[in-house]
MARZAKOL-670630 format. One record per residue: z, x, y of N, C-alpha, C, O, CB in turn; residue number from 0; residue in one letter. Coordinates in steps of 0.1 Angstrom, whole numbers, padded with zeros to 4 digits, always signed. Glycine has a CB too. Example, Ala and Ser with C-alpha at 12.3 -4.5 7.8 and 13.67 -1.06 7.14 Angstrom:
<recs>
<rec n_zz="+0078" n_xx="+0132" n_yy="-0057" ca_zz="+0078" ca_xx="+0123" ca_yy="-0045" c_zz="+0078" c_xx="+0132" c_yy="-0033" o_zz="+0085" o_xx="+0142" o_yy="-0033" cb_zz="+0090" cb_xx="+0113" cb_yy="-0045" mifi="0" gudren="A"/>
<rec n_zz="+0071" n_xx="+0128" n_yy="-0022" ca_zz="+0071" ca_xx="+0137" ca_yy="-0011" c_zz="+0079" c_xx="+0129" c_yy="+0000" o_zz="+0080" o_xx="+0134" o_yy="+0011" cb_zz="+0057" cb_xx="+0141" cb_yy="-0006" mifi="1" gudren="S"/>
</recs>
This chain:
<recs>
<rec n_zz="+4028" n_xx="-0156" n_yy="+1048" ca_zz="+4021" ca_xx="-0168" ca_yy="+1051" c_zz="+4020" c_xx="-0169" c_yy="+1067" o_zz="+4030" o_xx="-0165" o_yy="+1073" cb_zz="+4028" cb_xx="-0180" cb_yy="+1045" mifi="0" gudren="X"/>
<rec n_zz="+4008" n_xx="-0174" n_yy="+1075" ca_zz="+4009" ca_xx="-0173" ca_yy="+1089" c_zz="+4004" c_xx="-0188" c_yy="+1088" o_zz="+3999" o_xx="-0194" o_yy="+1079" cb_zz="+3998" cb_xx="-0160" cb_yy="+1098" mifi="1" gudren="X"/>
<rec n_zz="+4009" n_xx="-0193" n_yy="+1101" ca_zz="+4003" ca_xx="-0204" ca_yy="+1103" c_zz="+4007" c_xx="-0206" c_yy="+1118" o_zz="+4016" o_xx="-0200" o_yy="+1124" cb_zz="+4007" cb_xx="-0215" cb_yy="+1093" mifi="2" gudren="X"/>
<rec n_zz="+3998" n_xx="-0218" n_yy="+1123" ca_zz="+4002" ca_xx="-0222" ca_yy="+1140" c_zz="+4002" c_xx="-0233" c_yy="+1140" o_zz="+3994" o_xx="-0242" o_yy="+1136" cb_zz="+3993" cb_xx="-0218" cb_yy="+1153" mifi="3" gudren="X"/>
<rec n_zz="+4017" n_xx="-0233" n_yy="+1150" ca_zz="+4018" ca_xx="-0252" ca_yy="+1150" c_zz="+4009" c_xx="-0262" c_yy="+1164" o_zz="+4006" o_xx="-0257" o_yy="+1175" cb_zz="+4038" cb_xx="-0255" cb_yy="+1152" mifi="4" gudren="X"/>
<rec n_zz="+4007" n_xx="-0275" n_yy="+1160" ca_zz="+3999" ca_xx="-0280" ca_yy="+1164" c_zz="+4002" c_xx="-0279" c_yy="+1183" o_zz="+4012" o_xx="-0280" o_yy="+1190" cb_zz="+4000" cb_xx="-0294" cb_yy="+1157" mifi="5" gudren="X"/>
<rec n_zz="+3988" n_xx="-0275" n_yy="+1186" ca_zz="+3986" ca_xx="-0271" ca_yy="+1204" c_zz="+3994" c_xx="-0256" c_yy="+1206" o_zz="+4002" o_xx="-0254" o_yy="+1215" cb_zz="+3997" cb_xx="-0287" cb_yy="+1216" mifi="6" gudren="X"/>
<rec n_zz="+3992" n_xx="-0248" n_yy="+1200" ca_zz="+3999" ca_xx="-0235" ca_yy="+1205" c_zz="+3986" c_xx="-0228" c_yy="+1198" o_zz="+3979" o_xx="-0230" o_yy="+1189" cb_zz="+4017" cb_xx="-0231" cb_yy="+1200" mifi="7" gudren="X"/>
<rec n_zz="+3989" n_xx="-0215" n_yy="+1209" ca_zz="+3982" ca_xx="-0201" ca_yy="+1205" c_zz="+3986" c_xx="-0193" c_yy="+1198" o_zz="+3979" o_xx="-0185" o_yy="+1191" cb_zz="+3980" cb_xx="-0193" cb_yy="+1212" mifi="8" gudren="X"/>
<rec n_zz="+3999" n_xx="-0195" n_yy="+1198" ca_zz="+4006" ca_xx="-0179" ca_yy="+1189" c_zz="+4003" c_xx="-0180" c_yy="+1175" o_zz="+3999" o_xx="-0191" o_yy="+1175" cb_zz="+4024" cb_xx="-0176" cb_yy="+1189" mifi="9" gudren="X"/>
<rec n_zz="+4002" n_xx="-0176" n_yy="+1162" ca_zz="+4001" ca_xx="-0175" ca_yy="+1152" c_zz="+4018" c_xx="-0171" c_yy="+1149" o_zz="+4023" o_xx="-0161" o_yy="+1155" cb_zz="+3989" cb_xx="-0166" cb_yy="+1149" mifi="10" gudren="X"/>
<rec n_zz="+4027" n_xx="-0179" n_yy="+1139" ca_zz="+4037" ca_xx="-0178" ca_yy="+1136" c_zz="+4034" c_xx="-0166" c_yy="+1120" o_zz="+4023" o_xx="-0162" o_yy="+1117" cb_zz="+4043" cb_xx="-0194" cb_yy="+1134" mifi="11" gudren="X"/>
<rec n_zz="+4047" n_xx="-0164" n_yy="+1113" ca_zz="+4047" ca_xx="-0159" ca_yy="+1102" c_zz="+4056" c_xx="-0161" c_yy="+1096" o_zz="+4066" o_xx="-0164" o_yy="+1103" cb_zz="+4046" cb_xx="-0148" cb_yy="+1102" mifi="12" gudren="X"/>
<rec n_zz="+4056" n_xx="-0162" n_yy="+1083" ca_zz="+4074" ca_xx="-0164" ca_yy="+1071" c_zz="+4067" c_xx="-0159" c_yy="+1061" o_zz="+4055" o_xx="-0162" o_yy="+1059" cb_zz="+4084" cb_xx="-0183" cb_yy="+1065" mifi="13" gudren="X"/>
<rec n_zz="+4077" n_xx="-0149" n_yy="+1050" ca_zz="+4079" ca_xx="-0148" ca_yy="+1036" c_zz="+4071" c_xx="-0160" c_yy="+1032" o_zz="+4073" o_xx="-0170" o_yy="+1039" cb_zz="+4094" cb_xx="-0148" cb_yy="+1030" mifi="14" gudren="X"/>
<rec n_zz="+4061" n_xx="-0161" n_yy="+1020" ca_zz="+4053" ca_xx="-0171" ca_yy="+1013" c_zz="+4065" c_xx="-0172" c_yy="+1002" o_zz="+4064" o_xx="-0181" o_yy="+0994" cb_zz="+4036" cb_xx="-0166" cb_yy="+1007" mifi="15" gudren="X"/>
<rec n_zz="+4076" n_xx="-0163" n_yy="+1000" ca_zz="+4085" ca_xx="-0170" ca_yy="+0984" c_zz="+4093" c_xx="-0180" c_yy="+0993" o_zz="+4097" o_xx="-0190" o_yy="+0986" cb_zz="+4099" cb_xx="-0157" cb_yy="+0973" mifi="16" gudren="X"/>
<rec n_zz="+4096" n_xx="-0181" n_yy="+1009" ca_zz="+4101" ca_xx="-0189" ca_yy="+1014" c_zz="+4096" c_xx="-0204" c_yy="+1012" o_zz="+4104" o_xx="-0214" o_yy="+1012" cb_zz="+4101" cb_xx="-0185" cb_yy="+1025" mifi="17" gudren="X"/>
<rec n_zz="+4081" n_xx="-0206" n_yy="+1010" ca_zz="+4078" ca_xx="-0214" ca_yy="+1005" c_zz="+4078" c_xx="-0218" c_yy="+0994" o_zz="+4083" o_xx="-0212" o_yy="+0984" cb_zz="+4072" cb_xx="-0215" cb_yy="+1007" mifi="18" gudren="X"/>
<rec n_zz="+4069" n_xx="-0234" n_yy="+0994" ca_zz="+4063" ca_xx="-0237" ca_yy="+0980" c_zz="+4045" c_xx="-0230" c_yy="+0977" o_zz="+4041" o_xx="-0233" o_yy="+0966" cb_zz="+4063" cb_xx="-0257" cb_yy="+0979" mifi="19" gudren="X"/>
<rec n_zz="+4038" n_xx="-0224" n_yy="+0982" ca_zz="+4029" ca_xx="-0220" ca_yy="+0985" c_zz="+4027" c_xx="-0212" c_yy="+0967" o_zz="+4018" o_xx="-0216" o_yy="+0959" cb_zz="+4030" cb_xx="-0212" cb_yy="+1000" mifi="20" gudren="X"/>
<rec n_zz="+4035" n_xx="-0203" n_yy="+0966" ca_zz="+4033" ca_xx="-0195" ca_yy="+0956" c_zz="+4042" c_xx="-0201" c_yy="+0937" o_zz="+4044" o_xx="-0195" o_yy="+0927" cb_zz="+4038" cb_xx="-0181" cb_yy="+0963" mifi="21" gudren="X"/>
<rec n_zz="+4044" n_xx="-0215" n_yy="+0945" ca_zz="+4045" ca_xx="-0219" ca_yy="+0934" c_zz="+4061" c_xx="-0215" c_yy="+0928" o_zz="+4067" o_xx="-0208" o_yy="+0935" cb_zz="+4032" cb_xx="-0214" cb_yy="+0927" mifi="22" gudren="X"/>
<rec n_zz="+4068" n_xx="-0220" n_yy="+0916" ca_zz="+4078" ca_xx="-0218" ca_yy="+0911" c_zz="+4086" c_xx="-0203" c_yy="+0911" o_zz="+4082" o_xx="-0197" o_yy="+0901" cb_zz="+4074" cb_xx="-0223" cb_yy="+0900" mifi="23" gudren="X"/>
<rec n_zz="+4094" n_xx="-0194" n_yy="+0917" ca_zz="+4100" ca_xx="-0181" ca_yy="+0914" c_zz="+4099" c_xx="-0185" c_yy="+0900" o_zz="+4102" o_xx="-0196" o_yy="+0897" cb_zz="+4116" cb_xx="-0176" cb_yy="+0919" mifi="24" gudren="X"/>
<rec n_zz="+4093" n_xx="-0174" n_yy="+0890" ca_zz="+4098" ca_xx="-0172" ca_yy="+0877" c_zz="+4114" c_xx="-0171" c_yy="+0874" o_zz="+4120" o_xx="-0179" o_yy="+0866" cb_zz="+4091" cb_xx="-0160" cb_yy="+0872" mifi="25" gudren="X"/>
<rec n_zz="+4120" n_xx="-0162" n_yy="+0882" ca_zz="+4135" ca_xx="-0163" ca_yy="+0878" c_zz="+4144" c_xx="-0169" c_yy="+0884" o_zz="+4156" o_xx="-0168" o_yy="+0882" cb_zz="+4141" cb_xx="-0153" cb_yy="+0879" mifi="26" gudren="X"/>
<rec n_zz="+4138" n_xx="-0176" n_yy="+0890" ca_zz="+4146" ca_xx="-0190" ca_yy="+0896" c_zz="+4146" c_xx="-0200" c_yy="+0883" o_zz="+4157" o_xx="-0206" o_yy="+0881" cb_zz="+4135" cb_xx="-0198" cb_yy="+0911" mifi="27" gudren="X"/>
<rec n_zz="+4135" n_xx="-0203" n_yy="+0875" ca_zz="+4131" ca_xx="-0210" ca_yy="+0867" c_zz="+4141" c_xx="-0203" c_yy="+0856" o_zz="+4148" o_xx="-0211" o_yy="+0850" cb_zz="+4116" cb_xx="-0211" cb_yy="+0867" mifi="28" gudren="X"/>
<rec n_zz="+4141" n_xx="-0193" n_yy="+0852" ca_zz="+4146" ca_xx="-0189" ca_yy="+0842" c_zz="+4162" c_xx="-0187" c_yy="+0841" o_zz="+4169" o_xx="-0190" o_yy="+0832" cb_zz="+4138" cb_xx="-0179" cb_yy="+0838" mifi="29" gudren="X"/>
<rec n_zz="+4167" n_xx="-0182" n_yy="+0853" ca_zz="+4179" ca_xx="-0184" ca_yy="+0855" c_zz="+4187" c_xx="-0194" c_yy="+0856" o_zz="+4199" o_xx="-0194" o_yy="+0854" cb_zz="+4180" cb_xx="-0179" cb_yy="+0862" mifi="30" gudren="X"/>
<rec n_zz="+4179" n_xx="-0207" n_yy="+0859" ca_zz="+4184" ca_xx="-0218" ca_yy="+0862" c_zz="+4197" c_xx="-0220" c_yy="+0868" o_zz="+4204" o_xx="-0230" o_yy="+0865" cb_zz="+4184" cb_xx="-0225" cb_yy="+0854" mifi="31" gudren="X"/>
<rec n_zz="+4201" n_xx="-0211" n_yy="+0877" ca_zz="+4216" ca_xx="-0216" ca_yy="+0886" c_zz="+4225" c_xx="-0207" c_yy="+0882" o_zz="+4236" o_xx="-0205" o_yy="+0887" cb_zz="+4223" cb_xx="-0233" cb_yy="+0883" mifi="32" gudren="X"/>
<rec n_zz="+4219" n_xx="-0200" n_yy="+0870" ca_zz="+4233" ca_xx="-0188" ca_yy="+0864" c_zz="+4235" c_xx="-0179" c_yy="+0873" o_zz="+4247" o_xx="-0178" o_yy="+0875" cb_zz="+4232" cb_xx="-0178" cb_yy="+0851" mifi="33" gudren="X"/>
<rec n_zz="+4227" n_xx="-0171" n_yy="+0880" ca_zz="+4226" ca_xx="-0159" ca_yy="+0887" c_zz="+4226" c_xx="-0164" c_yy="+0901" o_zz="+4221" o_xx="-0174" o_yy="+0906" cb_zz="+4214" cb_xx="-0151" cb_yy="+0882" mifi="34" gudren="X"/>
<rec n_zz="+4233" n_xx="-0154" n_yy="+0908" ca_zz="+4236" ca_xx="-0160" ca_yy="+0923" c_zz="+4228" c_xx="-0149" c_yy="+0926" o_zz="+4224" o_xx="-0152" o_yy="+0937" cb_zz="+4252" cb_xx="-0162" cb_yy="+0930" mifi="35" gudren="X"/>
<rec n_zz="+4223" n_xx="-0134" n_yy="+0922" ca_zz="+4215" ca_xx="-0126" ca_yy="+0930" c_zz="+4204" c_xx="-0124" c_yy="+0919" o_zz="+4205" o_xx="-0127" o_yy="+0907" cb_zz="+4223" cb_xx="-0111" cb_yy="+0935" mifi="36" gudren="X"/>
<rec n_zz="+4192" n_xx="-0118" n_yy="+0925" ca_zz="+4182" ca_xx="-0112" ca_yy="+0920" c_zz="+4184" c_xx="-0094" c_yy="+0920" o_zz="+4190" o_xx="-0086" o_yy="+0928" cb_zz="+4168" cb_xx="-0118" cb_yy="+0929" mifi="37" gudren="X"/>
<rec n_zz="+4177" n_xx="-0093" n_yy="+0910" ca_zz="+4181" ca_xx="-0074" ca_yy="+0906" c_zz="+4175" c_xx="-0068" c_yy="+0921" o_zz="+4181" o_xx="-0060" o_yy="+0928" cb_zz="+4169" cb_xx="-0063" cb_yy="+0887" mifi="38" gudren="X"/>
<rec n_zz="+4163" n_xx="-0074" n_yy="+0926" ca_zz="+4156" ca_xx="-0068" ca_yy="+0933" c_zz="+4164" c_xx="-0070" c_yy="+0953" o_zz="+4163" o_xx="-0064" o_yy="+0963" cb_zz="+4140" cb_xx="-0075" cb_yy="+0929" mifi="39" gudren="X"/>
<rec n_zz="+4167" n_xx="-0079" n_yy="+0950" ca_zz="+4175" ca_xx="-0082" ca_yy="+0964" c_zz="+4187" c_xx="-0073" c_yy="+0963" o_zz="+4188" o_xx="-0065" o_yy="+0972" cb_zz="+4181" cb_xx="-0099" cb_yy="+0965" mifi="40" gudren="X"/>
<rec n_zz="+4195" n_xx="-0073" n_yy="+0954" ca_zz="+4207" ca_xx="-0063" ca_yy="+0950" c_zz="+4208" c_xx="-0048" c_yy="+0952" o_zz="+4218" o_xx="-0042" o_yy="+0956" cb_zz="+4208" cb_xx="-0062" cb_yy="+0936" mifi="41" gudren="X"/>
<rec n_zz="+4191" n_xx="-0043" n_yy="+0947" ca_zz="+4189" ca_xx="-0029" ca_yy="+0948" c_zz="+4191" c_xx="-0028" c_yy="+0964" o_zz="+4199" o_xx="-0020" o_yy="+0970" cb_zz="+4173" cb_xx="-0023" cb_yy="+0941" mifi="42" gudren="X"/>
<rec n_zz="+4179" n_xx="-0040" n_yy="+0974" ca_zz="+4176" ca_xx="-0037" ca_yy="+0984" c_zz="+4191" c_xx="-0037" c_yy="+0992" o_zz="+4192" o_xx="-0027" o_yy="+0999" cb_zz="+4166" cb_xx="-0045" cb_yy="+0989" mifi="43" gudren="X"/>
<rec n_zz="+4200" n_xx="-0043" n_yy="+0992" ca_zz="+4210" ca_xx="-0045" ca_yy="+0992" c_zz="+4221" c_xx="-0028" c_yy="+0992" o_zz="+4226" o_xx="-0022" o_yy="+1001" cb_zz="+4210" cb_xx="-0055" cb_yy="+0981" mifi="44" gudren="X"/>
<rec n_zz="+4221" n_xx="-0027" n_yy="+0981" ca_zz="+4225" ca_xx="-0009" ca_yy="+0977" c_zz="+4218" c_xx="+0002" c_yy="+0990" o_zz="+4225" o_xx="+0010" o_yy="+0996" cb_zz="+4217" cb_xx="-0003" cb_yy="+0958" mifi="45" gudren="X"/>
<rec n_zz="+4206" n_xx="-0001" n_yy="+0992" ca_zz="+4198" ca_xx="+0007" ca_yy="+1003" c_zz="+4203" c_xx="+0009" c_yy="+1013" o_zz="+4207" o_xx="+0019" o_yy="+1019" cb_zz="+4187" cb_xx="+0003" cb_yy="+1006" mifi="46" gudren="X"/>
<rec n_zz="+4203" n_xx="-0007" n_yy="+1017" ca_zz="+4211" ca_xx="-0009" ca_yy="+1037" c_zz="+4222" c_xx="-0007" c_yy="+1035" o_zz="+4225" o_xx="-0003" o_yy="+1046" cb_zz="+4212" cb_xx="-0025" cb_yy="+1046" mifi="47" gudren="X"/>
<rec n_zz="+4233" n_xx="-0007" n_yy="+1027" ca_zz="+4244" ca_xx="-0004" ca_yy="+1025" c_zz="+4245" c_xx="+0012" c_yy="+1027" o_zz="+4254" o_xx="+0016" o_yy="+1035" cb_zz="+4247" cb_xx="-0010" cb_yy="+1014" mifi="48" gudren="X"/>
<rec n_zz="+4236" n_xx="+0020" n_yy="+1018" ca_zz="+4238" ca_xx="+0035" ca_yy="+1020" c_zz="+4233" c_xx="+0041" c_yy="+1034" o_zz="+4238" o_xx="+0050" o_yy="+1041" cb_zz="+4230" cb_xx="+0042" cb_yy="+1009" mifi="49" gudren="X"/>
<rec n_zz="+4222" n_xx="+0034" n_yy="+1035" ca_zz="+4220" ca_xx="+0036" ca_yy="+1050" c_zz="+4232" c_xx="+0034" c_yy="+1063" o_zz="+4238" o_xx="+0043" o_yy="+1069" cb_zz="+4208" cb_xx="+0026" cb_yy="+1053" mifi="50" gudren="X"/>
<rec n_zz="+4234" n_xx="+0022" n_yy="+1064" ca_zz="+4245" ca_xx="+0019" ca_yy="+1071" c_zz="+4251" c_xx="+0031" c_yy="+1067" o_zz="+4248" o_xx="+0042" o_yy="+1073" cb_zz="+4252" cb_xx="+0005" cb_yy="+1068" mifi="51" gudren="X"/>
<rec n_zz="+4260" n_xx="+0031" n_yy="+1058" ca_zz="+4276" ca_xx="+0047" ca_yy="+1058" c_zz="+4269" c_xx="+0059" c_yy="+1063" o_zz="+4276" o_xx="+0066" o_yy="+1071" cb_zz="+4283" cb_xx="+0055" cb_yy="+1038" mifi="52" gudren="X"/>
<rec n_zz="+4256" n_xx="+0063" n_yy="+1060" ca_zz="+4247" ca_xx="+0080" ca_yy="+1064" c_zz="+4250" c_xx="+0073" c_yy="+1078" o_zz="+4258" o_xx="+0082" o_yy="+1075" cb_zz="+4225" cb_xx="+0087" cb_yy="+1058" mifi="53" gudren="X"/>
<rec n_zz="+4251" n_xx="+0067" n_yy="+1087" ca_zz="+4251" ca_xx="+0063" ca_yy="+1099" c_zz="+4257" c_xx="+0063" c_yy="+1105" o_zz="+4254" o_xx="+0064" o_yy="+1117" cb_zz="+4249" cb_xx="+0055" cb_yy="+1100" mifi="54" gudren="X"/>
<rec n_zz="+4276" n_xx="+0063" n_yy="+1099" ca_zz="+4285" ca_xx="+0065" ca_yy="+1102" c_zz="+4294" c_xx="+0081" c_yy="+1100" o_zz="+4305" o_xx="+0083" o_yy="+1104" cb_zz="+4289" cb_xx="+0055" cb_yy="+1096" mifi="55" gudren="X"/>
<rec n_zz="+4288" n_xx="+0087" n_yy="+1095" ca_zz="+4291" ca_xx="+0100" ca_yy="+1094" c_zz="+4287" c_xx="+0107" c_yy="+1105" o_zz="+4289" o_xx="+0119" o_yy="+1106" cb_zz="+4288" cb_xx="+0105" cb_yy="+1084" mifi="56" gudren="X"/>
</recs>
């Protein structure tokens, strides 16, 4: 999502799930408060994590 705030040139940017723009997360909705992570945040999560250690060797 880009947008610019009032009297400036720059064009800002944020994630649109940061908004309300795209409407309800399905698994926000379906989870209702049970789940503290998403599978997909988790995986990404596992990634930077392995990265980080190959980094440290």
């Amino acid at each position: 999502m880009f947008f610019r705030k009032p009297q400036e040139e720059r064009v800002h940017s944020l994630p649109a799930r940061w908004t309300d723009v795209e409407g309800v997360d399905p698994f926000l909705a379906i989870s209702a408060g049970r789940a503290h992570f998403r599978v997909e945040d988790l995986v990404a999560l596992v990634s930077l994590v392995q990265e980080l250690k190959s980094r440290e060797v």
